[in-house]
N, C-alpha and C positions, 0 to 999 in steps of 0.2 A: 708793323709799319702802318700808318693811320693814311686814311683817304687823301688827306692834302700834301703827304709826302710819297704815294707810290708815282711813278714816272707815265703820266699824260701824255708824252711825246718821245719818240724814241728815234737814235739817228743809226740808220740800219746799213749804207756806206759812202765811203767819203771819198770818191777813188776817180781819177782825171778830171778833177774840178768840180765835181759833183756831188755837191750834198744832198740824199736823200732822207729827208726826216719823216716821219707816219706820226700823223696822230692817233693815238692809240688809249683814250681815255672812256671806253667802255660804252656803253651803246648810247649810240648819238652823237659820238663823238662833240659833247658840251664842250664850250671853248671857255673853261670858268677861270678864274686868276693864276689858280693855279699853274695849269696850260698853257697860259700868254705867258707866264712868266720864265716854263721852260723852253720854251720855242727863242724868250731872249734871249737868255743864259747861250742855249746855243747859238744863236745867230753873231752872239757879241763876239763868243770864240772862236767862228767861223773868219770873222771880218781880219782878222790878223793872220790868215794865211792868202798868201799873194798869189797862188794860182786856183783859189776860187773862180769859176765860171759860172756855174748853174746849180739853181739851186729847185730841187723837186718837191713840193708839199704833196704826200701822198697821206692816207688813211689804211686802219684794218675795218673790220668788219661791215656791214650792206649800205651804211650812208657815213659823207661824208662829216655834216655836221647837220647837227639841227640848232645849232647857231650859239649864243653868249648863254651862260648861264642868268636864267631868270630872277632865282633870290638875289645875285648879286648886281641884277638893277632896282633895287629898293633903295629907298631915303636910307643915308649911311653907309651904304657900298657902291651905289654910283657913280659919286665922286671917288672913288678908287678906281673902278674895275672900265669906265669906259679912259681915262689918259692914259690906262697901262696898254690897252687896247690899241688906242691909237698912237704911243712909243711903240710897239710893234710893228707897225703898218709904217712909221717912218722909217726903225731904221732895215725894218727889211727892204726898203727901196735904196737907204744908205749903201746898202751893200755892192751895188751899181752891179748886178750878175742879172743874167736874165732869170726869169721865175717862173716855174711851170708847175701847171695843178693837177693834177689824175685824181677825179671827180666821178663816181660811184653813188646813186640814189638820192638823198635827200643830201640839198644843200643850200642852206635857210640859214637867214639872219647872218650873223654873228662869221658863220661858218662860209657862206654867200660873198660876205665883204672883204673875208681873205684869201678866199680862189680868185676875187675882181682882180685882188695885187698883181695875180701871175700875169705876165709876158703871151701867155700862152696856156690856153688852156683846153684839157685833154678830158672828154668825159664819155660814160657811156651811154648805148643810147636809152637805157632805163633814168637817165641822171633827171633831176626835179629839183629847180632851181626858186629862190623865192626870197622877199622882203617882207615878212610880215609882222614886222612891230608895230604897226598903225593899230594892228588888232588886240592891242595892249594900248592905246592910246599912248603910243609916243614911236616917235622916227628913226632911221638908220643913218650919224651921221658920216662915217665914212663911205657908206653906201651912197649915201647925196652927195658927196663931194665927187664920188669916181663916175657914176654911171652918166651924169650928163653929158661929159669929157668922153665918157666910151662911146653910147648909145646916141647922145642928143638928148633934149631938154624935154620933148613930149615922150617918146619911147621911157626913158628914165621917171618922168612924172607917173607915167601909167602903173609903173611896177614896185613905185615906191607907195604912192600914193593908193592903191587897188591895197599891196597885201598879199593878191593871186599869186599863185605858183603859173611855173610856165617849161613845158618839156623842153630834150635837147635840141630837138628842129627851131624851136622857137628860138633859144639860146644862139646858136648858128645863124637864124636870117639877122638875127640883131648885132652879131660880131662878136658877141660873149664867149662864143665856143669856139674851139679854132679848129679841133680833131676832134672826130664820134670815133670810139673804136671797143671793140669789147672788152678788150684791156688794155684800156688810158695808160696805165703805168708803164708798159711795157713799149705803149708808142711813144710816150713823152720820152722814155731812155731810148730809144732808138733814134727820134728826134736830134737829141743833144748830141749823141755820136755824128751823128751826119751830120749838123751845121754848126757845132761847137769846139768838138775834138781836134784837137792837132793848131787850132788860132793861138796865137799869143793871147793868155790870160789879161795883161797890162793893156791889149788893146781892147779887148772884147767890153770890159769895162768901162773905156772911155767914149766907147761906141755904144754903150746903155746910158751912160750919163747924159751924152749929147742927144738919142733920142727919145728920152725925157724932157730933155730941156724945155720942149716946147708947153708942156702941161704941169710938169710938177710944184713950179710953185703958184700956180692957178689951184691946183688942189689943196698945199700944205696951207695955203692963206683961208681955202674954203674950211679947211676940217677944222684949223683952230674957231675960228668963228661958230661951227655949226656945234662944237661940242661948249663952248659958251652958253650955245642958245641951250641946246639941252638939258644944262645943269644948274643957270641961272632962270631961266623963263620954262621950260617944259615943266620941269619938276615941280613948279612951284602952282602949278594947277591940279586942280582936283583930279581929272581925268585921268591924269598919267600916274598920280599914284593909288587911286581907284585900281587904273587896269592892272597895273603889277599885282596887289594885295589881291583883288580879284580870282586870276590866276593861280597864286600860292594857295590860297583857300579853296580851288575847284569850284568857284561858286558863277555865277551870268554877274557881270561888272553893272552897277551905276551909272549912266551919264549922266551929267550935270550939264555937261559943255562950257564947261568953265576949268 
């Protein structure tokens, strides 16, 4: 079996409305096309059972993610790898169940923007949280679309625009984090028992979709546009594909500022 066919994501059980899926793509858990693509596969499969409730993104080993696979933001994978990206991000919102993350060590970029998804999220307190694609000269656009809506406009500007990482205290005063516990997983399933269990499925859903309502199509309008900018106007500067090639090469990037 070749790298781009072993199984990145594994769905471990599926039992009183509870999907819990791991990602489980090897250290670092990299979120490359691959990955997004089985997280769809299941998610699409998921959407056709009617007492779906809640749905858990957890991980194996010490961090959750350290975010999107870097080759596959180069000229010629770009335009792929970030609209499959963000098809995942909508329609795991489609799924109108609430969404909870159990969040362990590093959890950056790529890997940062789909723990934001969750409803609630569960980390511990070693977890290290972070935006730093600026430091590649180019931006996070579902990370810009969600964190102003979560955090506010300055908070969100700081953490996109810095790069810095920031612990889970930090994550907590700014509302990012909802539970510290030393094992997220086991609080976030403890969680869904207590305020999920035993509800009508058909309602719980209607009662995610309505409180959404007030922000998601404030979001779905910001991401179409920001991945626009991305891949018509970022890309097409020096900088941004400087920092990629950069990167790949292991080598100190170019500015230009252009």
């Amino acid at each position: 079996m070749t790298r781009t066919q072993e199984k990145r994501v594994r769905v471990t059980a599926a039992e009183d409305g509870l999907l819990h899926v791991v990602l489980d793509a090897g250290k670092g858990n990299i979120l490359d096309r691959a990955a997004v693509a089985q997280l769809r596969e299941i998610l699409a499969e998921w959407h056709a059972d009617p007492h779906r409730r809640c749905l858990l993104i957890d991980h194996t080993g010490e961090h959750f993610s350290f975010g999107a696979s870097v080759p596959e933001h180069a000229p010629g994978e770009v335009e792929k790898m970030l609209p499959e990206l963000h098809g995942l991000a909508r329609e795991l919102l489609g799924l109108e169940v609430t969404v909870l993350a159990a969040v362990r060590g590093l959890c950056l970029g790529g890997g940062m923007e789909l723990a934001l998804l969750a409803d609630r999220l569960f980390a511990s307190p070693t977890a290290r949280f972070g935006q730093p694609e600026v430091e590649l000269a180019v931006f996070a656009p579902l990370a810009s679309a969600l964190l102003p809506l979560m955090v506010g406009p300055r908070a969100a500007a700081d953490i996109l625009v810095s790069g810095r990482k920031f612990d889970v205290e930090e994550g907590v005063r700014l509302g990012l984090v909802t539970t510290v516990a030393d094992d997220p997983t086991g609080a976030a399933k403890a969680w869904a028992a207590s305020h999920l269990s035993g509800k009508s499925a058909a309602a719980l859903r209607y009662a995610t979709r309505a409180a959404r309502e007030a922000w998601l199509p404030e979001f779905s309008a910001s991401l179409e546009t920001l991945e626009r900018v991305y891949l018509d106007e970022l890309m097409a500067t020096h900088d941004a594909r400087e920092g990629i090639a950069a990167f790949l090469a292991k080598r100190a990037p170019t500015w230009e500022d252009r």
